[in-house]
MARNUMI-816887 format. One line per 10 residues: their letters; for each residue x, y, z of C-alpha. Coordinates in pm, whole numbers. Example, Ala and Ser with C-alpha at 12.3 -4.5 7.8 and 13.67 -1.06 7.14 Angstrom:
BEGIN
AS) 1230 -450 780  1367 -106 714
% end
This chain:
BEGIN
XXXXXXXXXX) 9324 -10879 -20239  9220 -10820 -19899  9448 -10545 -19718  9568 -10678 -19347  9322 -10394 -19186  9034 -10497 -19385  9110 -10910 -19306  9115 -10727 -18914  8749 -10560 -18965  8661 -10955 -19128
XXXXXXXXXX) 8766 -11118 -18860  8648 -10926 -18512  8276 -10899 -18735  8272 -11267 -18771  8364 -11325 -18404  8079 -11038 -18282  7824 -11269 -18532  7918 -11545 -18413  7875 -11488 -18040  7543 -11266 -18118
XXXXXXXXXX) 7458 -11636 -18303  7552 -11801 -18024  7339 -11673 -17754  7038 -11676 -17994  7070 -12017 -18067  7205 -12134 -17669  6845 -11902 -17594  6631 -12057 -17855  6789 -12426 -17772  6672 -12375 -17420
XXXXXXXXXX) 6339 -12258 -17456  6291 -12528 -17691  6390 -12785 -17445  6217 -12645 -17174  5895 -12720 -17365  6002 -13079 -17459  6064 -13134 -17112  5719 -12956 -16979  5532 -13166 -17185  5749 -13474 -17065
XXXXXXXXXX) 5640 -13341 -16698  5293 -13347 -16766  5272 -13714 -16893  5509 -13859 -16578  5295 -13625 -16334  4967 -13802 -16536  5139 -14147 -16504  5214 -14126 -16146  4853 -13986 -16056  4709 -14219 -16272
XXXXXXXXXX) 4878 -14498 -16112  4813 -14396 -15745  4442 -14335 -15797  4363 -14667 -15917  4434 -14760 -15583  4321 -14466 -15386  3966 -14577 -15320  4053 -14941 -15192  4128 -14914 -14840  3754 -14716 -14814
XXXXXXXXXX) 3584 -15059 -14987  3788 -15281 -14776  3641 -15060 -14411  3302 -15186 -14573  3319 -15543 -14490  3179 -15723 -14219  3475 -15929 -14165  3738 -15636 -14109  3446 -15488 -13838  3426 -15831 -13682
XXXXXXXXXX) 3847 -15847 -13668  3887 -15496 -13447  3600 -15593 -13231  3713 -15970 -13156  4064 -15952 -13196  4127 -16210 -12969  3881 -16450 -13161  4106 -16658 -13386  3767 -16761 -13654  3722 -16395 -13694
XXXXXXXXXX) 4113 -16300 -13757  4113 -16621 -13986  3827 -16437 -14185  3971 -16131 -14243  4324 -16306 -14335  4149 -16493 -14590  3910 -16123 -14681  4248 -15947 -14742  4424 -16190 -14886  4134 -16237 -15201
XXXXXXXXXX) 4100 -15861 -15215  4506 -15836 -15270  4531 -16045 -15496  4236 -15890 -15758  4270 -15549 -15685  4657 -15560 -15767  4786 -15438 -15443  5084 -15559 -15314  4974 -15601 -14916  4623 -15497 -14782
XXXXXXXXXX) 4630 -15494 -14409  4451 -15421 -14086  4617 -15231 -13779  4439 -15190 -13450  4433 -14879 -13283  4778 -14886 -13142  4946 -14982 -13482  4963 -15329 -13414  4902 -15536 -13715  4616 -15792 -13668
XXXXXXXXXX) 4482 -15951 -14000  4700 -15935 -14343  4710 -16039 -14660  5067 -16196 -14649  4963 -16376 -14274  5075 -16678 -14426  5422 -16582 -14546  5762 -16560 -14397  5750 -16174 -14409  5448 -16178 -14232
XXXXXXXXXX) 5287 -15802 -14096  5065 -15985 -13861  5243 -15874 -13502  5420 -15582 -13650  5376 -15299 -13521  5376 -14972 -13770  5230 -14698 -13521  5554 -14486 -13589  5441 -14430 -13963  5307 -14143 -14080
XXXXXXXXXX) 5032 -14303 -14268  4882 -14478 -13961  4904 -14131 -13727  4724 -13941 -14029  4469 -14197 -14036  4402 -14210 -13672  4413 -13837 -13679  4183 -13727 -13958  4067 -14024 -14136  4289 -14077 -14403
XXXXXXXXXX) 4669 -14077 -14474  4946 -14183 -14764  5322 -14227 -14731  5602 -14341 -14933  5836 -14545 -14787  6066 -14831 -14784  5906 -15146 -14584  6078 -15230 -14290  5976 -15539 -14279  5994 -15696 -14627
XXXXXXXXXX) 6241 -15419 -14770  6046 -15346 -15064  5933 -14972 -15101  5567 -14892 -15202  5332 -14632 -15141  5088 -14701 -14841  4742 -14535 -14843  4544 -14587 -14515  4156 -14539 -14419  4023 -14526 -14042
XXXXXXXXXX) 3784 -14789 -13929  3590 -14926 -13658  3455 -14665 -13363  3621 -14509 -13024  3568 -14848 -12849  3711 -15066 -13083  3948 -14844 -13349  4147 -14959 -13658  4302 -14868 -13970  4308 -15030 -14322
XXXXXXXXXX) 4651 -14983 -14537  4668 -15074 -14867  5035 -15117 -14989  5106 -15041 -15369  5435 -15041 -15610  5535 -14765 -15840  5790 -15016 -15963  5632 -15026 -16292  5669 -14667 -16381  6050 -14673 -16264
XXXXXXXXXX) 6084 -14991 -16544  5920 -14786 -16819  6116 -14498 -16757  6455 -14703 -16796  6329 -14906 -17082  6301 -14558 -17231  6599 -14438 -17117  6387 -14114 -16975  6556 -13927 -16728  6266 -13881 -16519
XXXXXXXXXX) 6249 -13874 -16107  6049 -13825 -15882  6138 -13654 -15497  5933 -13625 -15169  5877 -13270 -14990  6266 -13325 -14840  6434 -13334 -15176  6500 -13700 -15182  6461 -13906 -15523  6269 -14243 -15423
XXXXXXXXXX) 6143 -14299 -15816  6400 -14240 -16115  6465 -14366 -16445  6881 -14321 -16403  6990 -14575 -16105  7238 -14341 -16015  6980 -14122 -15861  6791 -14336 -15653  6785 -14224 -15272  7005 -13918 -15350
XXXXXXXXXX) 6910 -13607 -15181  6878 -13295 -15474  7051 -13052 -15211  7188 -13118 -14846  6931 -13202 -14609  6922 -13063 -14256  6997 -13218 -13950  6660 -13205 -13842  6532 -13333 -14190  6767 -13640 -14138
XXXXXXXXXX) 6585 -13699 -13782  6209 -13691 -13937  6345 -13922 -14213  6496 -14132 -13991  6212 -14159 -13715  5961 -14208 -13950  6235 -14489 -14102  6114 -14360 -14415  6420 -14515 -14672  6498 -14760 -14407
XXXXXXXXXX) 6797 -14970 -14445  6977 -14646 -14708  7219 -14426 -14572  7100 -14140 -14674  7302 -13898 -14507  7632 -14054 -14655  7445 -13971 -14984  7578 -13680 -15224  7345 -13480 -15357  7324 -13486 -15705
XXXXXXXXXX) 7175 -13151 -15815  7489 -12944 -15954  7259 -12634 -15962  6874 -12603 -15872  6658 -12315 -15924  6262 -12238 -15858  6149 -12455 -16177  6507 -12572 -16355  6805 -12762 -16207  7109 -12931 -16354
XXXXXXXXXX) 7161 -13280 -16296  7451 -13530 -16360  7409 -13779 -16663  7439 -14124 -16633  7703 -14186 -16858  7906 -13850 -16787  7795 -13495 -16899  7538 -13287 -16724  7173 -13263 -16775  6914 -12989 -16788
XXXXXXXXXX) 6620 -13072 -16577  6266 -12899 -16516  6036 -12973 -16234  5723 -12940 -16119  5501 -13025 -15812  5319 -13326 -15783  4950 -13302 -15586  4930 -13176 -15195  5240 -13416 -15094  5468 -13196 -15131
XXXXXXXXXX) 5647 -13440 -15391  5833 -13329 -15727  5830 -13431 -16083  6210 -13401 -16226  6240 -13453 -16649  6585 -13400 -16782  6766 -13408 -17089  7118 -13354 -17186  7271 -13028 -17265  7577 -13127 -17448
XXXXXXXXXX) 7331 -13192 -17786  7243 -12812 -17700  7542 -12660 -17639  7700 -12888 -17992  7418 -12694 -18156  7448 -12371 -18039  7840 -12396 -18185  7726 -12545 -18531  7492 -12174 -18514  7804 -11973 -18392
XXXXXXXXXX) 8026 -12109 -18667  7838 -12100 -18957  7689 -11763 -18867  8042 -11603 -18845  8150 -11810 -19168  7850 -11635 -19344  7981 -11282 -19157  8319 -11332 -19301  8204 -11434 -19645  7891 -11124 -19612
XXXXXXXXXX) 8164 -10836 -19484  8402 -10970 -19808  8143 -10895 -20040  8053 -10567 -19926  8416 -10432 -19916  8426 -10513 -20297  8050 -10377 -20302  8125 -10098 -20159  8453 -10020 -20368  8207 -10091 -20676
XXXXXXXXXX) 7989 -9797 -20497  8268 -9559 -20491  8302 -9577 -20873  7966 -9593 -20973  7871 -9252 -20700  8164 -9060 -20936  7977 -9153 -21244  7652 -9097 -21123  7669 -8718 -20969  7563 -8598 -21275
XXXXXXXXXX) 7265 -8808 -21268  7170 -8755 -20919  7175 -8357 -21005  6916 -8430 -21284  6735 -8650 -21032  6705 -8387 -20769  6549 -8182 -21053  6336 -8480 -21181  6199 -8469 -20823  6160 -8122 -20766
XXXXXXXXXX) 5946 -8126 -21053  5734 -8440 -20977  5649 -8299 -20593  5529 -7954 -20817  5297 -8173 -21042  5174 -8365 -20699  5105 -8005 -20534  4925 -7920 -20855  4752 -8239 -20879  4647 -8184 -20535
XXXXXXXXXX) 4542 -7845 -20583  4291 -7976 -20846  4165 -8244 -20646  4074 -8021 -20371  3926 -7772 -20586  3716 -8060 -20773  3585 -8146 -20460  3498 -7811 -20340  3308 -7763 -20688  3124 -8095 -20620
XXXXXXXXXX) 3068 -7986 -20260  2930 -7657 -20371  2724 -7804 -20651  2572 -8042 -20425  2448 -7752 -20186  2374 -7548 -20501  2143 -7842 -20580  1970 -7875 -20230  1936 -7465 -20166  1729 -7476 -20532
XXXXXXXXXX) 1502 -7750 -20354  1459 -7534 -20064  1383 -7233 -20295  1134 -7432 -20448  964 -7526 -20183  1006 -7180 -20043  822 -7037 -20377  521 -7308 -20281  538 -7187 -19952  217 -7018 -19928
XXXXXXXXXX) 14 -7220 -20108  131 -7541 -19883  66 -7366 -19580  -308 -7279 -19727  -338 -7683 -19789  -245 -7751 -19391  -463 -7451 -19264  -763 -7521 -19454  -770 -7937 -19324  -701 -7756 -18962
XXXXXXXXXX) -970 -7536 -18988  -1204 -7835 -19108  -1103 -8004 -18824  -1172 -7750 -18554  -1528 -7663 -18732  -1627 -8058 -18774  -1454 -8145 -18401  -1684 -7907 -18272  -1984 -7976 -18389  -1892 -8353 -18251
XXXXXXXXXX) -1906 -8215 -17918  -2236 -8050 -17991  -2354 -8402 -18112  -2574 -8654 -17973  -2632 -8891 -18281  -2333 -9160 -18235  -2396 -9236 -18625  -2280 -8809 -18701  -2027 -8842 -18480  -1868 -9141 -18635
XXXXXXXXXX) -1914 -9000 -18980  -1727 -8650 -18871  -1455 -8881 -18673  -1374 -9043 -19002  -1424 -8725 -19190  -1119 -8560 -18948  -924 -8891 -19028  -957 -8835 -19389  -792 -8463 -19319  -536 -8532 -19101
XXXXXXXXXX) -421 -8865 -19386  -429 -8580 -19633  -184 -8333 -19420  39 -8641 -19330  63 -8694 -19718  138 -8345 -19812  411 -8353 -19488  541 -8711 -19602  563 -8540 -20020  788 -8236 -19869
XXXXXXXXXX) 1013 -8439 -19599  1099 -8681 -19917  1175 -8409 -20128  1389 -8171 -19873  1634 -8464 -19806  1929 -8459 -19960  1985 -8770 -20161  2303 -8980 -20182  2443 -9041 -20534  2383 -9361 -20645
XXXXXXXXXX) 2152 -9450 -20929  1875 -9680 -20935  1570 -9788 -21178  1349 -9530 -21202  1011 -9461 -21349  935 -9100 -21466  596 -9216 -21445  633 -9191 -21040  810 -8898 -21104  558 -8688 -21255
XXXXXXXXXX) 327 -8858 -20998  533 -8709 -20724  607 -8386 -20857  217 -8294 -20913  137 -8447 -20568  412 -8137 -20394  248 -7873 -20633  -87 -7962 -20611  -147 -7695 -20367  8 -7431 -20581
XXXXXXXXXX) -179 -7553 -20852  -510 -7544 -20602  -419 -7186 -20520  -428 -7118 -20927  -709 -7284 -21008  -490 -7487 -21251  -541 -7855 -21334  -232 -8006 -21503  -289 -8250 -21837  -92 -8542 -21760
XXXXXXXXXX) -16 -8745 -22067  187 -9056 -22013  250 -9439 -22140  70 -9698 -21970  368 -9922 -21942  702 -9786 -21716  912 -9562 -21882  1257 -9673 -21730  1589 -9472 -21688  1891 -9524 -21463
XXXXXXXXXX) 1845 -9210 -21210  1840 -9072 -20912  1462 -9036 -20815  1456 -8748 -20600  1667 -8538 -20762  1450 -8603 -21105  1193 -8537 -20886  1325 -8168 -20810  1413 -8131 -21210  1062 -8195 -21268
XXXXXXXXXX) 915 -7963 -20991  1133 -7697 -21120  958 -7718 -21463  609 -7745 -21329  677 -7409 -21074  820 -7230 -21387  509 -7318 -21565  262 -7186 -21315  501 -6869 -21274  457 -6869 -21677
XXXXXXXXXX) 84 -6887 -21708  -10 -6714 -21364  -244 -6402 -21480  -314 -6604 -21788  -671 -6599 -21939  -748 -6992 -21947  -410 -7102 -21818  -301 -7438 -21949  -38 -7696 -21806  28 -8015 -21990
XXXXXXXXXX) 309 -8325 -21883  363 -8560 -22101  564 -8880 -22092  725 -9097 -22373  958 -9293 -22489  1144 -9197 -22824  1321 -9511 -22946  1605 -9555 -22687  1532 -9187 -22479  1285 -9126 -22274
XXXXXXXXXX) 1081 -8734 -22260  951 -8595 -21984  826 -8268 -22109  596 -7990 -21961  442 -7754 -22176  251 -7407 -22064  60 -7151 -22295  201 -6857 -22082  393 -6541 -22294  671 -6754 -22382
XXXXXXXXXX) 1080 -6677 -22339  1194 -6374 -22572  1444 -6482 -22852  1737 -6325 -22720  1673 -6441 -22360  1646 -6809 -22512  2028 -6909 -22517  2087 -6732 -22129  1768 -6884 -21945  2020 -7180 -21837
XXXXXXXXXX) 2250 -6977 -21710  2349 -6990 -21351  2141 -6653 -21170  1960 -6538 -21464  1569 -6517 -21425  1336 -6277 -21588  1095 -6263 -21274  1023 -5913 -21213  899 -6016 -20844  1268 -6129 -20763
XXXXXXXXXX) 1129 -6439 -20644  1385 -6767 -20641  1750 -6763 -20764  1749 -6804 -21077  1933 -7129 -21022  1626 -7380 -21174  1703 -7457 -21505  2109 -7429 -21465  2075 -7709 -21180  1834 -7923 -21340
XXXXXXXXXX) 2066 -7908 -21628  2350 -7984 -21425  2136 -8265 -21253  2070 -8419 -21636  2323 -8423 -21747  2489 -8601 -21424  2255 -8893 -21553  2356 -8888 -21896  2005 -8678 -22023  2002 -8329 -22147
XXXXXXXXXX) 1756 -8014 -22112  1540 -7944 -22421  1376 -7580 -22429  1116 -7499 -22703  1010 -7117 -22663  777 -6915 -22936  694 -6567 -22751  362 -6514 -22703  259 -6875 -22710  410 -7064 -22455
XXXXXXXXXX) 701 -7249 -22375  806 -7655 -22375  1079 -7787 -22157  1160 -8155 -22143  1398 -8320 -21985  1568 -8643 -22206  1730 -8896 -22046  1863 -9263 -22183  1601 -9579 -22117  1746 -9843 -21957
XXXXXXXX) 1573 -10130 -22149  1725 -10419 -22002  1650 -10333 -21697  1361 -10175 -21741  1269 -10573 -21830  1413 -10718 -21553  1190 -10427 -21332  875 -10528 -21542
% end
């Protein structure tokens, strides 16, 4: 059972939720109808535009004629008034209008299309309406108003005509009746106002000539010079917006209630689009929100007091637990630190085996140094002797021949430079197809000038079809440069100094071996001549990194290093790696 203090704490939570709910859904019930009655602006805005421009080009046709030219300038000829009668009459009727007629250039009607009804314009004189004065003035005009002569209200557009001597204006009379029908038949609260504020279009009755705020004394005495809503009293008239902002206003309904209204302006008249809806719907909603939101508080802030009792009981059973928890934890961050620790350290032994890698490359290079700057300088020095003697030369046929002789020497530096720029990069470590048959072709092509400087000539014994493995080729590249430098280190000072390379495959591994017939590795060195920093180079040249990185570089591939050592008769190294047969297929 709930205690009386606890049914308190229920109670003010629910009423809190519920007004929280309430504004949330009275805000999000008002945006929503703003947008509903936005769009409704838009299509009444469309309708009336749409309506008015039909229209809006007819008094500008009806200047054209002959007959309406012939009317200003022979007024007093009764054949030439008859002709226009008749002229606007016809044009009336097909266009749709409800009067098309002719004022001379004091506002004295003089030819119209109803001439031969009772509420005849012809005789009437209209110079007090803003329509004709805009006209007169700068061509064109348009005004809303109710006639005075027939009582019916339209919209009057009017067009200029004739010249200084003889000057006119054409009005064209049209109803917005129509969209006043539709919007009852809908029952759409929809209006429209003029610049003052006054409603001369609406879809609720009750609007109809009512001011939306109180108009200004000198606001009534424009309306009423201009006779504008002629034969309404529209200063007797209450206002009928109950509140009226910028954009928003709040309207009476027609069957009681108040409704929420949006505006917007409507072209350069000045006039005003008003859609409306009504707000009790809103407001019923809004409620429905409130209660069932503090209903759901109520039921929510029941549970949790017996939650939270629960909680209490189950914290006094658990303390224990939490205790071995805290340890748990404690524990788990000191595995994470550890794991850390490793991963860190991992990555600074891949970091460092990586540069390992590359400074062996540079060694090796360093240890060909000589003999690759002896390949560039000798080209150079052909090139300065055989330029030269091109200067000296007459015969264009020599000259050509020693031209394309210095080509040929500078293609043969640029492929030496292009060999050692592949090789220095460091490659990224991904794996690709690769054939130790380019390899080997690569690795000779960087020592060929150390093996120039030796006066060696490497055997090269390989398959004629690829011999495939899943690699990286540069880095095989420097495992197989490595062997070939320790060769010539192994045979240099030898009597008849031998080098041979050999490729095969052996079943599913593939052998790229090198074999010298220099003094050979001593027994007990055998096991240690993979070691990281152990050489047996008196000179001191390199690090003694070559074997334990091309190792390292092998076996990254899945291959091993195979050494084969009898003192005194030379030494075999060959690197083994795995053949990747179905893709070597797919490369074929």
């Amino acid at each position: 059972m709930m205690t009386s203090r606890a049914l308190l704490f229920s109670l003010i939570v629910a009423m809190v939720v519920a007004c929280v709910a309430y504004a949330a859904a009275w805000h999000y019930a008002l945006r929503a109808s703003d947008t509903r009655l936005d769009q409704s602006l838009i299509l009444a805005s469309y309708s009336v535009e749409s309506e008015i421009a039909r229209f809006r080009a007819l008094p500008d046709v009806v200047t054209e004629d002959a007959r309406i030219a012939r009317a200003l300038s022979a007024a007093a000829s009764p054949e030439a008034i008859s002709e226009a009668n008749h002229y606007l009459q016809i044009i009336s009727a097909r266009a749709g209008a409800n009067q098309l007629y002719l004022l001379d250039g004091t506002g004295t009607v003089i030819a119209a299309s109803n001439w031969d009804t009772k509420d005849s314009f012809v005789g009437q004189n209209y110079a007090f309406r803003p329509y004709f004065k805009d006209a007169m003035a700068d061509g064109r005009g348009q005004f809303y108003a109710i006639g005075v002569t027939t009582g019916v209200p339209g919209y009057f557009l009017s067009t200029r005509v004739g010249n200084a001597s003889a000057p006119g204006v054409v009005v064209a009379k049209i109803s917005l009746a129509s969209l006043e029908r539709t919007w009852r038949r809908a029952a759409s609260a929809t209006a429209v106002a003029d610049r003052t504020g006054v409603v001369f279009l609406s879809g609720v009755a009750g609007w109809k000539y009512h001011p939306l705020q109180p108009l200004s004394p000198d606001t009534l005495a424009a309306i009423a010079a201009r006779r504008t809503y002629d034969g309404e009293d529209i200063p007797r008239l209450k206002p009928i917006a109950l509140a009226q902002g910028p954009a928003a206003l709040t309207l009476p309904g027609p069957a009681g209630g108040t409704l929420r209204g949006r505006m917007i302006p409507l072209g350069p008249s000045g006039w005003r689009v008003i859609s409306a809806e009504p707000m009790a719907p809103l407001r019923n909603g809004a409620l429905l929100w409130a209660f069932g939101a503090s209903l759901v508080a109520m039921a929510m802030t029941a549970i949790a007091m017996v939650l939270n009792q629960r909680r209490q009981l189950i914290q006094l059973r658990l303390r224990q637990g939490e205790v071995l928890e805290a340890r748990v934890r404690e524990r788990t961050q000191e595995l994470a630190h550890e794991v850390e620790a490793r991963r860190r350290t991992e990555a600074d032994l891949r970091a460092a085996q990586e540069t390992m890698i590359h400074t062996e490359k540079m060694a090796a290079l360093g240890r060909m140094s000589a003999a690759i700057v002896h390949e560039l300088s000798q080209p150079l020095a052909a090139m300065e002797a055989t330029l030269a003697a091109t200067e000296l030369s007459s015969d264009p046929g020599e000259t050509s021949t020693r031209i394309g002789k210095v080509r040929g020497l500078v293609r043969r530096m640029q492929r030496t430079t292009k060999h050692l720029k592949s090789f220095s990069r460091k490659e990224q470590n991904t794996l690709t197809l690769t054939d130790l048959n380019a390899v080997a072709r690569n690795a000779l092509e960087l020592v060929a000038p150390r093996a120039k400087a030796g006066g060696i000539v490497p055997e090269v014994n390989a398959d004629a079809e690829p011999v495939v493995a899943l690699a990286g080729p540069v880095r095989l590249e420097q495992v197989c440069l490595n062997l070939l430098l320790n060769a010539f280190d192994a045979v240099e000072g030898q009597a008849g100094p031998s080098i041979v390379l050999a490729i095969v495959r052996v079943g599913d591994e593939a052998r790229l071996s090198v074999t010298d017939n220099g003094a050979g590795i001593p027994t007990e060195n055998l096991s240690r001549v993979s070691e990281p920093f152990f050489s047996t180079k008196v000179s001191g040249d390199g690090l003694g990194l070559g074997l334990s990185v091309s190792q390292a570089i092998l076996e990254e591939f899945g291959g091993r290093l195979e050494i084969v050592s009898t003192e005194g008769e030379g030494t075999c190294v060959a690197m083994v790696l795995p053949v990747a047969r179905a893709m070597e297929t797919a490369a074929q």
